[in-house]
MDAnalysis code that builds the backbone (N, CA, C; Angstrom):
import MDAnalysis as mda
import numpy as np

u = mda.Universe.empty(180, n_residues=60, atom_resindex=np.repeat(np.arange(60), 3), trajectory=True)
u.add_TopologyAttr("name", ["N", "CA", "C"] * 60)
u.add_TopologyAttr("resid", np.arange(1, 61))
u.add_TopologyAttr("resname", ["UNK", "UNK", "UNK", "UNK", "UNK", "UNK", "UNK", "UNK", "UNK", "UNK", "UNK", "UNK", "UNK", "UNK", "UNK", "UNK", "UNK", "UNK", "UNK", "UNK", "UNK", "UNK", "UNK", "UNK", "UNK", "UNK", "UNK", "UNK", "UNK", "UNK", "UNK", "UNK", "UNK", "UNK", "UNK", "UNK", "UNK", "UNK", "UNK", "UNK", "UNK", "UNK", "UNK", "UNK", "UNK", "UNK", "UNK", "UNK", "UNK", "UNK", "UNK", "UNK", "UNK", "UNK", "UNK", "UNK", "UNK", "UNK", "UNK", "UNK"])
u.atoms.positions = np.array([
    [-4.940, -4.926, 1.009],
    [-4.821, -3.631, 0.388],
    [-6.110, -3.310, -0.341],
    [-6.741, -1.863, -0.446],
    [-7.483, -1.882, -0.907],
    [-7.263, -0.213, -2.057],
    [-7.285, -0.253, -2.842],
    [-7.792, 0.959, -4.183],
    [-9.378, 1.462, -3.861],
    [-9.045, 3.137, -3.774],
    [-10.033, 3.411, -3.960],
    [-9.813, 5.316, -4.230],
    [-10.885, 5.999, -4.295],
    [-10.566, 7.469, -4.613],
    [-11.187, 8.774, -3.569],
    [-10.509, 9.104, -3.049],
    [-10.973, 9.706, -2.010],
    [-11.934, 11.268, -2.274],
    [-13.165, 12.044, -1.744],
    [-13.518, 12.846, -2.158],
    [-13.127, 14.066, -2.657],
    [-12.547, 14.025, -3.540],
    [-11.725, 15.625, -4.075],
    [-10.879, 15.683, -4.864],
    [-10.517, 14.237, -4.869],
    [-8.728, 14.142, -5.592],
    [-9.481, 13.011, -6.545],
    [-8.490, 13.279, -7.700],
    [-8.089, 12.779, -8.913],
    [-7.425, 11.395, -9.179],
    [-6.615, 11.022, -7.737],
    [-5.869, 10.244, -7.805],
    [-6.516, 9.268, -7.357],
    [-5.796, 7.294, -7.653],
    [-6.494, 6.313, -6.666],
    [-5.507, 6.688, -5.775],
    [-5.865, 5.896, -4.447],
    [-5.136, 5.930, -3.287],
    [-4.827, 4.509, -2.756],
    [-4.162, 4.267, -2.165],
    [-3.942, 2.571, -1.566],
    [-3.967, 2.830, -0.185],
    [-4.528, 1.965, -0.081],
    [-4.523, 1.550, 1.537],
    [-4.349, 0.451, 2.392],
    [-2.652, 0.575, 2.780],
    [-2.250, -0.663, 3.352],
    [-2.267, -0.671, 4.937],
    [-2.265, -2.107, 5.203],
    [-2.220, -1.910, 6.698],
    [-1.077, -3.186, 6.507],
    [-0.144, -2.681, 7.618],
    [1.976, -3.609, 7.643],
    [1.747, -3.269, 9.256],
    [2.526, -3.909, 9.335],
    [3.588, -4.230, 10.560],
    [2.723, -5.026, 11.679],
    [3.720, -5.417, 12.069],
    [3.141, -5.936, 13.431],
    [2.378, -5.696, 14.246],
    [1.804, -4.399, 13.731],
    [0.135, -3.845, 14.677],
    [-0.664, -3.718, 13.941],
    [-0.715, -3.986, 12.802],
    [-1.401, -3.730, 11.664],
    [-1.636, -2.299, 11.365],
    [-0.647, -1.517, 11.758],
    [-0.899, -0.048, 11.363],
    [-1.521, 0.143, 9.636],
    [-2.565, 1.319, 9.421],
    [-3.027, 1.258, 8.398],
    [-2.179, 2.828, 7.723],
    [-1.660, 2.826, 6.421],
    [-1.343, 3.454, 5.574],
    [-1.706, 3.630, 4.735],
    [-2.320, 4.966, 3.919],
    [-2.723, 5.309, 2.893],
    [-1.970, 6.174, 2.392],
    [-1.833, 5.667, 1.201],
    [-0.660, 6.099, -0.333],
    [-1.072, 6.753, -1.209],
    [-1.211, 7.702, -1.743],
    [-1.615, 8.050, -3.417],
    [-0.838, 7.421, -4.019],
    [-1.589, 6.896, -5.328],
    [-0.794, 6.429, -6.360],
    [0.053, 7.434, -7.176],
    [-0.887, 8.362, -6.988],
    [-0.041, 9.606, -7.990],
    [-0.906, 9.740, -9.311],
    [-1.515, 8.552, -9.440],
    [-2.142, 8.303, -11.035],
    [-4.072, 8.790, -10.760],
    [-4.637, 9.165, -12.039],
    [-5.993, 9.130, -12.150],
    [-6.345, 7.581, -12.895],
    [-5.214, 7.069, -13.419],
    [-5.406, 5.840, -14.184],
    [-5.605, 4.776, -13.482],
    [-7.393, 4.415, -13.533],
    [-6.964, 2.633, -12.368],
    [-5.785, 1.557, -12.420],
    [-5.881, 1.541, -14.036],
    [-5.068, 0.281, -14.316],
    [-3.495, 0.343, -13.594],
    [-2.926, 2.014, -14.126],
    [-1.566, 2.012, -13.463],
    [-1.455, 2.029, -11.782],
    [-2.605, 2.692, -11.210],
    [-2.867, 2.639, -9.602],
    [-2.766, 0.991, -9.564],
    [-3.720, -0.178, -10.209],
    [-3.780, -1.529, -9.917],
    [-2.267, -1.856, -9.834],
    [-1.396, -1.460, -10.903],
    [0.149, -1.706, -11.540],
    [0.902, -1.541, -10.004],
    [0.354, -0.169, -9.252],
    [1.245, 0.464, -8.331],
    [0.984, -0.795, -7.235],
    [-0.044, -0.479, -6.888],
    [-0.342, -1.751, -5.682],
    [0.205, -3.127, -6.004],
    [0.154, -3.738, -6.734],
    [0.367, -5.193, -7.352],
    [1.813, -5.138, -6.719],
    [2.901, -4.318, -7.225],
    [4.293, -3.969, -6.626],
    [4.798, -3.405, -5.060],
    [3.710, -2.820, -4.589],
    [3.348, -2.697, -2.983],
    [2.908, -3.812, -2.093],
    [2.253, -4.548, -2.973],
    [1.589, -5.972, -2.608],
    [3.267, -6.883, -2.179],
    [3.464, -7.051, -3.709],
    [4.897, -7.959, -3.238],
    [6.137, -7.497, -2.668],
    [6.227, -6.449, -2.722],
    [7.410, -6.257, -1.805],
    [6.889, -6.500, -0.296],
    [5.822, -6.159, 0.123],
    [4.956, -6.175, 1.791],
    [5.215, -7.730, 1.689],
    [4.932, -8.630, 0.535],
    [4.805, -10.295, 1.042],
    [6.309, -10.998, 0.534],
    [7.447, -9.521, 0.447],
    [8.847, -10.526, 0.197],
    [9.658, -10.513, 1.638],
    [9.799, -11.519, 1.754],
    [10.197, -11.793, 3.231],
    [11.421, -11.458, 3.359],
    [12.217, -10.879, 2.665],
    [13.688, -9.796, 2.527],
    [12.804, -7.964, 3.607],
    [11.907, -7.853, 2.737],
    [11.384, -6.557, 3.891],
    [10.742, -7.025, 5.275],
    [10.563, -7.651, 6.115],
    [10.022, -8.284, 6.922],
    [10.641, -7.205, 7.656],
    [10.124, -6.945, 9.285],
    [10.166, -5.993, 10.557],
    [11.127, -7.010, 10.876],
    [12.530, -6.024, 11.583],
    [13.247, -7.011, 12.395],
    [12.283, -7.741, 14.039],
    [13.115, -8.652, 14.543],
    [12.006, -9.071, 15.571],
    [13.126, -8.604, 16.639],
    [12.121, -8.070, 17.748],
    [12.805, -7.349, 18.706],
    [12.722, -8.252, 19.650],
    [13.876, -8.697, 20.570],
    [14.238, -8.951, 21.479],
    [13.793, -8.158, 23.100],
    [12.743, -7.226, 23.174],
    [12.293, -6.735, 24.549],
    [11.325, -6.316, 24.612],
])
């Protein structure tokens, strides 16, 4: 995952890449505040590495 601020906006943004293709996703935090953007990701971080959200595995 990476924090960073894109040209125009106020907000940090996250940028994850999940699933099984490594599709990449980018999030606003919503916040101008790093620390609470760091707060947001840290909680994006662990739910992506709690193995309760894991991709079911497909059978075909």
């Amino acid at each position: 995952m990476a924090l960073y601020k894109q040209h125009g906006s106020q907000n940090w943004w996250i940028s994850i890449y999940r699933g099984r293709n490594y599709k990449r996703l980018r999030i606003s935090s919503g916040t101008s505040d790093r620390e609470q953007a760091r707060a947001i990701e840290a909680s994006l971080r662990r739910a992506q590495n709690n193995p309760g959200n894991a991709e079911p595995k497909r059978n075909y």
